[in-house]
N, C-alpha and C positions, 0 to 999 in steps of 0.2 A: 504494500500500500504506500501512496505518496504521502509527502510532508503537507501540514495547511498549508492553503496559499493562504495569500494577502486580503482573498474577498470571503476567506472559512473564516480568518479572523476578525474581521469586520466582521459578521454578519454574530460570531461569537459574543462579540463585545457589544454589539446591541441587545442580543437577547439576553446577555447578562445582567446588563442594564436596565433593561424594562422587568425582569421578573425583580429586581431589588428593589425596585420605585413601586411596582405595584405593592408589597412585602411593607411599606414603612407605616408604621400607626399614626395618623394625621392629629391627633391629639399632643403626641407628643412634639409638634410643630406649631403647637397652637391652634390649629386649622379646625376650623368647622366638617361634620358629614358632610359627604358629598350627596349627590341622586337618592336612592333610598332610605337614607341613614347609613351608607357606607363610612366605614372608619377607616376602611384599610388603602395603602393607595395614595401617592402623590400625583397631580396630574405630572404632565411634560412642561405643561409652563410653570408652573413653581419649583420644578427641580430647575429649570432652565433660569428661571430671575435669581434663585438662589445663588445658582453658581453665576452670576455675570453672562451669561449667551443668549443669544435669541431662541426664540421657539421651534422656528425653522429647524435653525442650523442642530439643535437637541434632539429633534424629532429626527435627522437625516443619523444623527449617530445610533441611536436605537432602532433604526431601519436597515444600519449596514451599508448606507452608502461609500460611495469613493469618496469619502472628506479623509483631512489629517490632521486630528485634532491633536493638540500643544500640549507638552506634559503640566503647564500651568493647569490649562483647562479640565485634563483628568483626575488633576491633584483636590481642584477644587470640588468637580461631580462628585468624585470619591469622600471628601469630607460633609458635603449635604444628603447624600447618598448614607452617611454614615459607616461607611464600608467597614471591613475588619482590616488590621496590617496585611493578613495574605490576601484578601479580595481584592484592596486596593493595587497589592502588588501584581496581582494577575490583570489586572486590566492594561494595566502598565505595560504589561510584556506583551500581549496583546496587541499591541499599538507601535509594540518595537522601540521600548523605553527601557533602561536596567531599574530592577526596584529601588524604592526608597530606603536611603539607610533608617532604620528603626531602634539605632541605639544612638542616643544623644551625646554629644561631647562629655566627657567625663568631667569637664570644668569649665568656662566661658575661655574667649581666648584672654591672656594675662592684660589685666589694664594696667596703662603706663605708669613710673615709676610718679613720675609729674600729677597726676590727677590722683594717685592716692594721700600725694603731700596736699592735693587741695583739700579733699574730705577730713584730713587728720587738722587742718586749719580750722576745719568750721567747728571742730569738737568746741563745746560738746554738742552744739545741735545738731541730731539726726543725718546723716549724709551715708548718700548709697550711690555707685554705677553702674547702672543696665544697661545691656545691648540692646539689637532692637529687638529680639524677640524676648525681652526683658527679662533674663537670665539676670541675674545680682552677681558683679562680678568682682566688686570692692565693698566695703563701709569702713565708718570710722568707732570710735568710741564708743559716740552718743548714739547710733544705731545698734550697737550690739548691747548697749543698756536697754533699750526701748525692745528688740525682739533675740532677747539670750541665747535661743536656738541658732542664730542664722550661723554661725563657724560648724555648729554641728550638723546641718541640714546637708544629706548626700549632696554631690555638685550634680546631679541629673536635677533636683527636686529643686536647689535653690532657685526663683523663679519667679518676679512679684505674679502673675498670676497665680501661679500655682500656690504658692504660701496664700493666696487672699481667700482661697475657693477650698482647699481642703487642709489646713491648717486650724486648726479647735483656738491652738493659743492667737494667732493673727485674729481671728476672727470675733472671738471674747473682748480684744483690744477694742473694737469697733465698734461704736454703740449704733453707727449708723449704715452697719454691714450692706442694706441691702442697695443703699444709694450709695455707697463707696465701690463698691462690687461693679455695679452697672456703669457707675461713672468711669471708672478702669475699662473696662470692656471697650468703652465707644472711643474712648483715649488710644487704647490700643491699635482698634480695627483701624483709626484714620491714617496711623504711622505704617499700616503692616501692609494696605495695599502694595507698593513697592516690591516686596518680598513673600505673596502670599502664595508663591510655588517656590519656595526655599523647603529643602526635608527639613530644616528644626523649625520650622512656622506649623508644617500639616503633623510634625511628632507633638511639638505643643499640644492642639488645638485638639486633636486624636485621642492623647493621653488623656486630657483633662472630660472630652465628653465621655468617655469612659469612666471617669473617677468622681465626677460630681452634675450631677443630674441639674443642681444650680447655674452650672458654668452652662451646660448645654440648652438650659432655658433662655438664658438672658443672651448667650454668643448669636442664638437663632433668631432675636429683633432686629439682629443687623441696626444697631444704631452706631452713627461716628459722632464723635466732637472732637475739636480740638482741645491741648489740653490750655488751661488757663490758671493760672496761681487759686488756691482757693484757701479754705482754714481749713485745718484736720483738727481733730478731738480725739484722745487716744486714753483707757478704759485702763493704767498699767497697775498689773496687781501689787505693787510695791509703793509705789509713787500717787497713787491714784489719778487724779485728772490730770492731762495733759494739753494743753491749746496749742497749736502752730499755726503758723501761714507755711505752704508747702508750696517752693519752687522749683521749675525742672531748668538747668543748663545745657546746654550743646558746645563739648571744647571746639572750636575752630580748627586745630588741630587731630582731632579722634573724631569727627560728625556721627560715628558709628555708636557712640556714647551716648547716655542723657546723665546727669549728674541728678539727682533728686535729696531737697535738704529741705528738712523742716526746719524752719526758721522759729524762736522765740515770737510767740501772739502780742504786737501790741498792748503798752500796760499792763506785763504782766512779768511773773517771777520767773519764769521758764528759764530762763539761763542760771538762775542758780540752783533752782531744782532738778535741773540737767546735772548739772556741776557733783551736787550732790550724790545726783543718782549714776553718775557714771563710777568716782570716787568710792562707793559704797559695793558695785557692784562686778564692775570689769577692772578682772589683775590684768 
C-alpha cells in the first residue's frame, strides 16, 4: 500500500477537525443551545472568530481543501478547539509542521546583570521582571517579602499568570481576585498578539486551561486593555494591608522585558512597612 498523499491528509485534518468542534460543550464557552436545545457543538463561525479566520477560509479546512494553513493558524484552532498536547501535535504533522515543544524552558532566559541592580534599587518596594509570556525572571527584596514562595516556585511554574490563577497563597493576597485576574488577562492578550504562535504562549495558555477552569473562563471573553498604572491592595498574612500604585517599565535596552514595581500609595507608611517587613523576613 502507498504512503498518504497530501489531499489523504487534508481531507484527515478536516474530518479531524469537524468531529472535535462538533465534541465541544457550548456551555463551557458560555454559548447559548443551539436549534433544539443542543448543547453539544460549536458552529464553524465561532471556532472561526475565535481563532482570528474567516468563515470561508475555516469551512474550506474542514472540507479538505487545497489551502495551507500557517502553523500560527493551527496553533491557534488547536487552542479554541481545546485540543490535547498529542491532538494538537497531530494536526501539526498533518499539515507538514514538527510538533510543539511541550516542555517549557527550565528557567526564563537570565535577565541582565543591569536590570537586576534596578529592582535591588527600588527595595524595598515590590519589583519583578517578566518576559513576554510573563514568566518572573528577576525580583528584589520587597517582592520576595510580599510572595515568600517565588525562589521556591519550580522555574516551569514561576509565571505571573500562573501564580494568579492556581496559586491558594497569591490568590488569598487579593481581596479583589476576580477583577485582578481578569484585569491581567486582557493586559496580557493585548501584549501577546505578537507572539500568539510562539510554543511557550500555546504551552502557557494549554497548561493553564487544563489547570484552572477560572483561567479558561475568563481567557474565553477575549477581552484586551492596555495596561495603565493602577492601585493594588494586597491581603499579606504578616503585615496585613498593603496599598501600592503599580507601575510597568520597558528597558530601552531589553524591550523583551517589562519591569513591574509596586510603588509606596500616596500618604501612606508603605515604605516603612516595607522596610520593616522585608528586614523581619528575607535573610
Amino acid at each position: 500500500m502507498g504512503s498518504a498523499g497530501p489531499d489523504d491528509r487534508r481531507k484527515e485534518l478536516g474530518a479531524f477537525l469537524r468531529k472535535r468542534r462538533e465534541r465541544l460543550v457550548r456551555a463551557e464557552y458560555d454559548l447559548p443551545p443551539v436549534g433544539r436545545g443542543r448543547t453539544l457543538g460549536l458552529r464553524r463561525e465561532e471556532i472561526a472568530f475565535l481563532s482570528g479566520v474567516s468563515v470561508t477560509w475555516y469551512t474550506w479546512l474542514e472540507q479538505g481543501r487545497d489551502i495551507n494553513p500557517s502553523r500560527q493558524v493551527l496553533d491557534a484552532v488547536a487552542v479554541n478547539l481545546r485540543l490535547t498536547a498529542p491532538e494538537h501535535d497531530y494536526i501539526l504533522g498533518l499539515s507538514g509542521f514538527a510538533p510543539a515543544p511541550r516542555q517549557a524552558p527550565g528557567a526564563p532566559e537570565p535577565v541582565p546583570e543591569h536590570i537586576q541592580h534596578l529592582l535591588d534599587a527600588l527595595d524595598p518596594s515590590p519589583a519583578f521582571a517578566i518576559t513576554s509570556t510573563w514568566a518572573i525572571g528577576a525580583w528584589n527584596r520587597g517582592y520576595q517579602a510580599l510572595f515568600p514562595g517565588i525562589a521556591t516556585v519550580p522555574a516551569r511554574d514561576r509565571n505571573l499568570l500562573r501564580l494568579t490563577f492556581t496559586d491558594p497563597y497569591v490568590r488569598g493576597m487579593l481581596p479583589d481576585w476576580e477583577v485582578t485576574s481578569r484585569s491581567f488577562l486582557a493586559d496580557y492578550r493585548a501584549e501577546a498578539g505578537s507572539h500568539a504562535d510562539r510554543a511557550a504562549h500555546v504551552e502557557l495558555v494549554t497548561r493553564l486551561r487544563e489547570d484552572s477552569e477560572d483561567f479558561a473562563r475568563v481567557w474565553d471573553d477575549h477581552e484586551v486593555r492596555r495596561f495603565a498604572s493602577r492601585a493594588r491592595t494586597f491581603l499579606h498574612p504578616v503585615a496585613g494591608r498593603l496599598d501600592f500604585e503599580q507601575h510597568q517599565l520597558v528597558p530601552s535596552d531589553v524591550p523583551s522585558l517589562r519591569i513591574v514595581a509596586y510603588l509606596p500609595a500616596p500618604g501612606t507608611d508603605m515604605g516603612e512597612r516595607m522596610a520593616r517587613l522585608v528586614a523581619d523576613t528575607v535573610t
